[in-house]
N, C-alpha and C positions, 0 to 999 in steps of 0.2 A: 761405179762398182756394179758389176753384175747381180741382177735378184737372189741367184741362188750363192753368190760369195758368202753370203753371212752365214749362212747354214755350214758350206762349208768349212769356212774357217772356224766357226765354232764349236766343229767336233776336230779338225786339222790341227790346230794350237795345242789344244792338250795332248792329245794323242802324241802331237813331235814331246813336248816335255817330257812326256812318260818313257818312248822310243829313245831319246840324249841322253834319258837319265843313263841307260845300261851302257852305252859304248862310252860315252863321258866317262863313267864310273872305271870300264875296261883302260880308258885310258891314262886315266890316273894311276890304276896299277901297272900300267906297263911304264909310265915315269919312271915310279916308284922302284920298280923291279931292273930298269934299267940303269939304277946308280947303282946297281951290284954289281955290274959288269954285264960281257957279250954274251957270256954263258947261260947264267939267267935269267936272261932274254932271250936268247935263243932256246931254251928249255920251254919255256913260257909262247914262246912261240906254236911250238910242237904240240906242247898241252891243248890251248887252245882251239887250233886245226881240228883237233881228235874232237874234244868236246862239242866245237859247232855242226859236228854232224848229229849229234845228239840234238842239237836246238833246232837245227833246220829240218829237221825231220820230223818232230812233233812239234814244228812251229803250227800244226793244222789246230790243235785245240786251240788257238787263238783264231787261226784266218778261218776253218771251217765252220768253228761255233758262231760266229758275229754273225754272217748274212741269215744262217737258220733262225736265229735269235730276233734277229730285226725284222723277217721276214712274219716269225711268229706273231709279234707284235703289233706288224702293219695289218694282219687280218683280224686283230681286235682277239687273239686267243694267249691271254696271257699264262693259263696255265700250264700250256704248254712249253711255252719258253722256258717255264718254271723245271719241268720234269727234261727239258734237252741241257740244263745247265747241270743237275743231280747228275742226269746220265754221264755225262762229259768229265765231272768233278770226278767220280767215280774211278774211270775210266785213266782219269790223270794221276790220280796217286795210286794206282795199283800199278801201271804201267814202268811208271817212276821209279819203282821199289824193284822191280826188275831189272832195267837198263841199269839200276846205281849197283846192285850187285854184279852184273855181268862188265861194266866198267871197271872195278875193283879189282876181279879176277883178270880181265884179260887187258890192266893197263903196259903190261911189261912187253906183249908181245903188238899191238897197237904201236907204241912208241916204235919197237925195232920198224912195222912198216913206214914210219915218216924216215925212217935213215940217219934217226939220231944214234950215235956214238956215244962213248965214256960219259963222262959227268954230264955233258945235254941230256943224252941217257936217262941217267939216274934222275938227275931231278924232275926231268919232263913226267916221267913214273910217279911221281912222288907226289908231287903236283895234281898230278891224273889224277890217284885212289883219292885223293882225299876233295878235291872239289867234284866228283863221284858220286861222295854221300848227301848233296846237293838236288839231286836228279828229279826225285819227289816233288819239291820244293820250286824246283824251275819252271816242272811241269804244272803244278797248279794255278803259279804264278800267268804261266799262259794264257788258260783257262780265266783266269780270272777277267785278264784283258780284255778278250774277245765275250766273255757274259757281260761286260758293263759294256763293249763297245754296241754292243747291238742292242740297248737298252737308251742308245744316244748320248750316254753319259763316260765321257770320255776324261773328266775331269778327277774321278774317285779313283783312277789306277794313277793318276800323275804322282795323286798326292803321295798313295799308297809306295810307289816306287822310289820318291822323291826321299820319304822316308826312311826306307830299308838303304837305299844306296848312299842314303848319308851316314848309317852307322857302318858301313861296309869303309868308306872314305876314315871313319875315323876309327874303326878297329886298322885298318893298312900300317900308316907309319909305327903304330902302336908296338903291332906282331911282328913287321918286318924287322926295325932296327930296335927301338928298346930292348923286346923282350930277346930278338935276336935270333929271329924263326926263319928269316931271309926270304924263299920266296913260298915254302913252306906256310909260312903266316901271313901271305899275302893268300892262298887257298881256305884256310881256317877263316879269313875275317869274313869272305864271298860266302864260303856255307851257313856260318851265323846270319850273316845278313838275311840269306836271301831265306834263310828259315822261317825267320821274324817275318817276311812281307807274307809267304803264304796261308801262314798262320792267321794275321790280317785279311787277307782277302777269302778267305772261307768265311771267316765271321761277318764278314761284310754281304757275299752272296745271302748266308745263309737269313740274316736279318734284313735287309733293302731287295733283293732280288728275289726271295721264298725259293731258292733252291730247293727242289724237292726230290727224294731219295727213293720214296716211297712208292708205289702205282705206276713205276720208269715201262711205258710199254716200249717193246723191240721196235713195231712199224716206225716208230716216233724215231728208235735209234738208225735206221737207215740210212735217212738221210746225212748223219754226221758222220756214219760209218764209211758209207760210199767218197763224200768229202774231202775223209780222212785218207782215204786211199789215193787219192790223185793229186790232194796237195802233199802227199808222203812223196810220193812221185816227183812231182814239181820241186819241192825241199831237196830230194836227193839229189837229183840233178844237179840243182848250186852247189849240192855242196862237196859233192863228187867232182867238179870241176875247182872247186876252190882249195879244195883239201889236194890235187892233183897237181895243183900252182903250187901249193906248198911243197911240198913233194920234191918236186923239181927246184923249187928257189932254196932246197935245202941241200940237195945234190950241187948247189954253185959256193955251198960253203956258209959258215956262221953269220957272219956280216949280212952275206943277204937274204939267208932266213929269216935275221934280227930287221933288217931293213922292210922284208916282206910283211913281217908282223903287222910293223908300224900302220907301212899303206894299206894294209887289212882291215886295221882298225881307225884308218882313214874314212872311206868308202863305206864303210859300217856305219861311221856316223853320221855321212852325210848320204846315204843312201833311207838315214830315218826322214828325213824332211820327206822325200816323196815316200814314203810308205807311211809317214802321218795322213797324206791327202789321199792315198790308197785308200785308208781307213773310212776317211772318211767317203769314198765312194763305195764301198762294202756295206757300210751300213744305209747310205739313200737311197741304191739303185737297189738293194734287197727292199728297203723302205718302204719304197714308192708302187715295187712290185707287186707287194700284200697288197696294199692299198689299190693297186691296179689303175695307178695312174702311169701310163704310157709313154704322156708327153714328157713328162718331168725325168721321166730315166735320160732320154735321148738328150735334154738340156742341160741335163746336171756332168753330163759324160763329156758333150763338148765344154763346158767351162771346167773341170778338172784336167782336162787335154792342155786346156789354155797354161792351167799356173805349172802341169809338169816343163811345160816348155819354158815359161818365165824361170822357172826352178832352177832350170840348167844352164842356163844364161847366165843367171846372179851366182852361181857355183864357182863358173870356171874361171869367173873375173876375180875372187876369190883367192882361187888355189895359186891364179899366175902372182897374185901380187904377193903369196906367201912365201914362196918358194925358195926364197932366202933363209924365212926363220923360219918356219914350222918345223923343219927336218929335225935341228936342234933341239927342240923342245922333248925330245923324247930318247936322245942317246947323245953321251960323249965321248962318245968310238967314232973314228975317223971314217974305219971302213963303213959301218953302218949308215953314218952320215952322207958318205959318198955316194953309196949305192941309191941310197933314197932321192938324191939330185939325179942319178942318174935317169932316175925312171918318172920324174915327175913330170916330165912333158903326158906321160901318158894319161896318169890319172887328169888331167888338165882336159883333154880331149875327152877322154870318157865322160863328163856330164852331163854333155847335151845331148847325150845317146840313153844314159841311164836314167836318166830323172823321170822323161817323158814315159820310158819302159814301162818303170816301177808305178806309177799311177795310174796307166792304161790296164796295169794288171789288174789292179784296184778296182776297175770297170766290171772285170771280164768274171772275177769273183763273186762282187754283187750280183753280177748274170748269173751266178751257179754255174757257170761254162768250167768246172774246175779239169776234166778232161782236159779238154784243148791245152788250157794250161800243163798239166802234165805230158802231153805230147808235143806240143810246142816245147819245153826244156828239157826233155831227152833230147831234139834233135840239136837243140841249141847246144850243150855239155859234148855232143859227143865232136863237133864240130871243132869242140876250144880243146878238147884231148888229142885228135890229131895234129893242131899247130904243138900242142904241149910237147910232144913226142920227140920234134922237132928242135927244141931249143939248148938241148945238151950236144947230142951230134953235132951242132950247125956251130954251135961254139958261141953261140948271143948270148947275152949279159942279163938281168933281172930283167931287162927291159921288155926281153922277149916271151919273157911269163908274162907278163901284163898285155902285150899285143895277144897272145893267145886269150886271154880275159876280155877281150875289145871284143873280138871275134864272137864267144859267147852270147855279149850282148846285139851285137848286130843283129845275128839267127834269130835270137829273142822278136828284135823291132820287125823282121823281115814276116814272122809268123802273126804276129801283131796288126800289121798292116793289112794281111793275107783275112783276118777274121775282122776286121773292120769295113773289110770292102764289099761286103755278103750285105743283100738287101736285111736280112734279118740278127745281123749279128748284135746290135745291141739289144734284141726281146730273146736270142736264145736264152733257154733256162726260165725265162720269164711268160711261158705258156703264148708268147707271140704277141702281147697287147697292144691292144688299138690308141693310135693315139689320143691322150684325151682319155 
């Protein structure tokens, strides 16, 4: 085992638990919601799409607060860490109270752009306003992540999440069928849930981390600010390409909306394993930089390179040997079932493209390179919109929303490589240091 394996895997281990929790959780409700029938599912589908644009888009209070946090850390100046988390915390639940009433008001006309129809319609709406009043609550929850991930303490959001997403699991069947709320109460049990976690992790900053509210200078917010703009950027991107797949796999009819879901929330889940070792390259290579130790960025970046490649190895041997039963596991619609065989050669092939990606990002973040990352996946998104365009005309099958998705990541690897290959690409953002 490598020197720096154990560091790694000791912020990578929790971090994945904490990242399975949510799409595990995701996936048990779309079980859940899938014994209602295609409808339900395909509603839940739509919701969903609409919502992650919401999460990928201030997914930055997570990614952009961690490496400032750790960065703060590594120069021995803890109280600032202290006033970038107040700032941040601030900045999440006010933000929050905002998107949740502007999702409320405009989930009816939202929905009509995914191309839902009659009762998908209705309930994909219904679905919307109410895991809506959630918004606050997600976004804290963000926040919280990334203030304990850059404190190297990746263990206290596991727990925290582990938590919440179990009374989420055990309000589910409760609202669904007893009370008879259908997929309505599969929305009510996510907002109580994810209530409880943020509620948790504020008291937890507020007491373990000295979150401070107090003395927030502006200079100090810049940095999250600037961050926050370019991983908004990078967010959008994915998810303006992903929400665009949808889109399209919704124009081929219920079944492979419902079919689309599923692999969504496929790829979700197993795209958390490598955004656990993300994480954990977010917080060493920020780490090491405060610290200004040089060597140890350039060592820890190739042995992360190492396990996203192991990553995607051990994935797709995985997916080929599932391929039989997993589809099953999540609908007893023939057509959904069908379509999801159909298209699983692809997800198959994409792991050894996406694992590697998502943990080189992980690099390039700890750099503070968050730029490039924003301009690397605009070019990447707009790439996978022109095959997208393509796939209703041409007459291809769900398959070909996924081959546009391939493509996405490709552009990703191809820019990837491109800032890898620059003498100073791993000290950008990191003031250039010497090795050693």
């Amino acid at each position: 085992m490598n020197r720096h394996d154990r560091s790694i895997l000791r912020l990578a281990v929790p971090a994945l638990g904490a990242m399975l929790a949510d799409p595990l959780v995701s996936l048990v409700d779309t079980a859940f919601v899938g014994r209602l029938g295609a409808t339900p599912l395909a509603a839940l589908g739509i919701a969903i799409a609409i919502l992650s644009v919401g999460f990928w888009v201030f997914i930055f209070f997570a990614y952009g607060i961690t490496p400032l946090v750790s960065r703060a850390i590594g120069e021995g100046d803890s109280p600032r860490a202290a006033r970038i988390i107040g700032s941040g915390l601030l900045a999440a639940a006010g933000l929050g109270v905002v998107v949740s009433v502007l999702l409320v008001v405009c989930a009816g006309p939202l929905t009509d752009l995914m191309a839902a129809r009659g009762e998908v319609h209705a309930q994909a709406t219904a679905y919307l306003r109410i895991r809506s009043l959630a918004t606050p609550a997600v976004l804290v929850i963000l926040l919280g992540h990334g203030a304990f991930r850059g404190h190297q303490d990746t263990r206290t959001p596991l727990l925290v999440t582990i938590a919440f997403n179990s009374a989420n699991v055990i309000l589910d069947p409760i609202l669904i069928f007893w009370v008879g709320w259908g997929l309505e109460g599969a929305a009510i049990a996510t907002v109580v849930a994810q209530s409880m976690g943020a509620m948790w992790f504020v008291r937890l900053m507020r007491k373990r981390l000295g979150a401070e509210f107090r003395g927030i200078r502006w200079d100090e917010s810049v940095g999250l600010l600037r961050a926050g703009r370019d991983v908004v950027i990078r967010a959008a991107s994915i998810v303006i390409a992903y929400t665009a797949a949808a889109r399209v796999a919704a124009a081929l009819g219920d079944a492979q909306i419902a079919a689309h879901l599923v692999a969504v929330q496929i790829v979700l889940l197993l795209g958390q394993v490598a955004d656990s070792f993300a994480v954990a390259g977010q917080v060493l290579i920020a780490g090491f930089s405060g610290a200004r130790r040089g060597k140890e960025v350039r060592a820890v970046s190739m042995r992360l390179l190492f396990w996203g490649f192991l990553l995607g190895g051990l994935l797709l041997v995985l997916l080929v040997l599932g391929r039989v039963v997993v589809p099953t596991w999540f609908s007893n619609d023939r057509g959904v079932v069908a379509a999801l065989e159909g298209m699983w050669p692809v997800l198959v092939v994409m792991q050894p493209l996406t694992m590697p990606i998502q943990v080189w990002e992980g690099v390039v973040m700890g750099a503070t390179d968050f730029g490039f990352l924003a301009r690397a996946l605009l070019a990447s998104m707009i790439s996978s919109l022109v095959v997208l365009v393509l796939v209703v005309p041409l007459d291809w099958d769900l398959s070909g929303v996924w081959w546009a998705l391939v493509v996405f990541y490709v552009v990703r690897a191809l820019h990837l490589i491109w800032w890898s290959s620059r003498p100073d690409s791993l000290y950008r953002g990191l003031t250039r240091l010497r090795a050693g």
